[in-house]
N, C-alpha and C positions, 0 to 999 in steps of 0.2 A: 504494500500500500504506500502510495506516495504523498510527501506530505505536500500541500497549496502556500508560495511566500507570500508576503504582503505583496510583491510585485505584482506576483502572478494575478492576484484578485484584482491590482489597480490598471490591471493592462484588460482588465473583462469591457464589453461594452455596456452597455446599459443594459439592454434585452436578459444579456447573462446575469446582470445584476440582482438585477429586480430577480430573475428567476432562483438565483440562490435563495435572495432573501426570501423570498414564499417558501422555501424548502424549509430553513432553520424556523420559518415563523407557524410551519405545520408543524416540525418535532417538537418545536416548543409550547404546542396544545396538545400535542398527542402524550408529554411527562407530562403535562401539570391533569392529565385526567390520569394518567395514570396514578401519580401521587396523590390523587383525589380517592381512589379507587382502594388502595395501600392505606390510607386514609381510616377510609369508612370502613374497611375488614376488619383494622385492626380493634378498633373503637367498638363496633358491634360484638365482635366474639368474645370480646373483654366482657363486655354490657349481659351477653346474652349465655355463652357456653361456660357451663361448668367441668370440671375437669373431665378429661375423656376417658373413659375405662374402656368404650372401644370406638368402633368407626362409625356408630350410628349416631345424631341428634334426637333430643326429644322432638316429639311435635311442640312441647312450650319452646323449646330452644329456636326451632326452625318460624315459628311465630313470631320472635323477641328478633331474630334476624330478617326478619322481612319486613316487621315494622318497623327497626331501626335503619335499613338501608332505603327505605321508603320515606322516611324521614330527612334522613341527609340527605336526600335526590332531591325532595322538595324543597328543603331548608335552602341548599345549591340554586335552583331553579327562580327561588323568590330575588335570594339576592342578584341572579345574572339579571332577572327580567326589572330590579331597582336601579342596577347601576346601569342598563340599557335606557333607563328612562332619566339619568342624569346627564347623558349626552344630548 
């Protein structure tokens, strides 16, 4: 794998430009869901799973996990659609 110098980016045209910059500005919504994602797993199983004696959930577990991740989606959702309405 090769690495890109600053030159090499400052000798891009513009079309290239722009076109990188949409690449890093897709990776960098595709980690921030991911770490959204990492997130909320982590916080629900804490919230909802008791220790595991084997590889099944209860039905209350599996409930406390759906309503917890149903929650953070929404929670998520209220604030994108507040700060879409501050612009």
């Amino acid at each position: 794998m090769s690495s890109i110098s600053i030159t090499d980016l400052a000798s891009l045209n513009d079309s290239s430009k722009k076109e990188i910059a949409t690449f890093l500005e897709a990776e960098n919504s595709k980690q921030k869901v991911q770490m959204s994602i990492h997130q909320f797993t982590n916080t629900c199983f804490r919230e909802c799973v008791q220790p595991v004696n084997n590889g099944d959930l209860s039905s209350q577990e599996e409930q406390c996990l759906s309503n917890c991740v149903n929650r953070f989606l929404d929670t998520n959702i209220r604030i994108v659609k507040g700060l879409q309405g501050l612009q």
